[in-house]
Kinemage of the C-alpha trace (Angstrom):
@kinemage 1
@onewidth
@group {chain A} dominant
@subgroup {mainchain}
@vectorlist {calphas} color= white
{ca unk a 1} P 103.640 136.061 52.859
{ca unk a 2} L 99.944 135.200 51.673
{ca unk a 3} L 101.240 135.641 48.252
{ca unk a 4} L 103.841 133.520 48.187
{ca unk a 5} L 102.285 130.251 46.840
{ca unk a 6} L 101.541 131.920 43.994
{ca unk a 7} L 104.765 133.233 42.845
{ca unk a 8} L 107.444 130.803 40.720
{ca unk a 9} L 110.240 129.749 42.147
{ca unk a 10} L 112.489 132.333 41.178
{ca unk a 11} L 110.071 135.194 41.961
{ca unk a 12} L 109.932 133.660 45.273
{ca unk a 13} L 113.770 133.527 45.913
{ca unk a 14} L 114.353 137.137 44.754
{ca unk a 15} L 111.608 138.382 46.537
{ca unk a 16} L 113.320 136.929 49.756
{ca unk a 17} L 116.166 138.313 48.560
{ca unk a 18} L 115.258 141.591 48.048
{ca unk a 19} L 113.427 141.649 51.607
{ca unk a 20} L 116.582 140.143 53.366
{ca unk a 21} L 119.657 141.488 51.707
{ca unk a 22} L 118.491 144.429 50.489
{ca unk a 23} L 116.308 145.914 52.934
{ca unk a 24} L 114.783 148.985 52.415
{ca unk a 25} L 117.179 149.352 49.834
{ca unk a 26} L 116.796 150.952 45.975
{ca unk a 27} L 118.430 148.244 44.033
{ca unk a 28} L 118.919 147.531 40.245
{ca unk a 29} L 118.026 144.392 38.468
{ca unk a 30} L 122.092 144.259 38.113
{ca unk a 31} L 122.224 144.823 41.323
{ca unk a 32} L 119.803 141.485 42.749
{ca unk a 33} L 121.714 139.666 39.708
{ca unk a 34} L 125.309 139.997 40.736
{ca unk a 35} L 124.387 138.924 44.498
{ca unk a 36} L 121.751 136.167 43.508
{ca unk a 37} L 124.473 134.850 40.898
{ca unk a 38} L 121.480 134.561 38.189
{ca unk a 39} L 121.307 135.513 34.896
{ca unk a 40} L 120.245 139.272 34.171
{ca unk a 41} L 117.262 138.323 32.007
{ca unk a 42} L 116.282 135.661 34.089
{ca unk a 43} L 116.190 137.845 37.012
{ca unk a 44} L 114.292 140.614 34.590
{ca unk a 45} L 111.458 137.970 34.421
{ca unk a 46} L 110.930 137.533 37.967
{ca unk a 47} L 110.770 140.990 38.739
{ca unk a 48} L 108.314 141.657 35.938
{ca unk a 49} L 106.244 139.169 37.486
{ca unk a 50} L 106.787 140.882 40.948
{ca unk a 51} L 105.692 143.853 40.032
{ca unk a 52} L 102.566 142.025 38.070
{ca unk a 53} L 101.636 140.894 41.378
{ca unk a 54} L 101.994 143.925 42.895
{ca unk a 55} L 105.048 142.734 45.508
{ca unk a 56} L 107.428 145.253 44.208
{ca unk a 57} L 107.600 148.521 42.325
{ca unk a 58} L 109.720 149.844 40.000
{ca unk a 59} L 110.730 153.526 39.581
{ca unk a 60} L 112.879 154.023 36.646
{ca unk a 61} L 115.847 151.757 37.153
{ca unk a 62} L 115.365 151.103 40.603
{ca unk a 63} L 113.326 148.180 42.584
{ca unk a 64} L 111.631 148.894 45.447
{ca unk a 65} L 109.772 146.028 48.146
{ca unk a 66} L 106.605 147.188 48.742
């Protein structure tokens, strides 16, 4: 939660996201896409970013809340 403020908006909402809807889940970016309603490239960005920041990790295809 410390690292929110520095996160963009839209990092910030998928990160919520991903720890509230998909909990403890393996999801795809088209996965967090179809239920966020957002663009695919958009999301893409954010979770780039994410991982930047070391909030996520991604295996392959698959994003994982760290």
């Amino acid at each position: 939660i410390r690292k929110l403020p520095g996160l963009t908006n839209t990092e910030r909402g998928i990160a919520c996201l991903l720890g509230t809807v998909f909990d403890g889940e393996e999801v795809t970016i088209s996965g967090i896409a179809l239920k966020a309603k957002m663009d695919y490239r958009t999301v893409e960005g954010a979770i780039k970013g994410l991982e930047k920041k070391g909030i996520i990790k991604i295996t392959e295809n698959t994003v994982i809340l760290q």
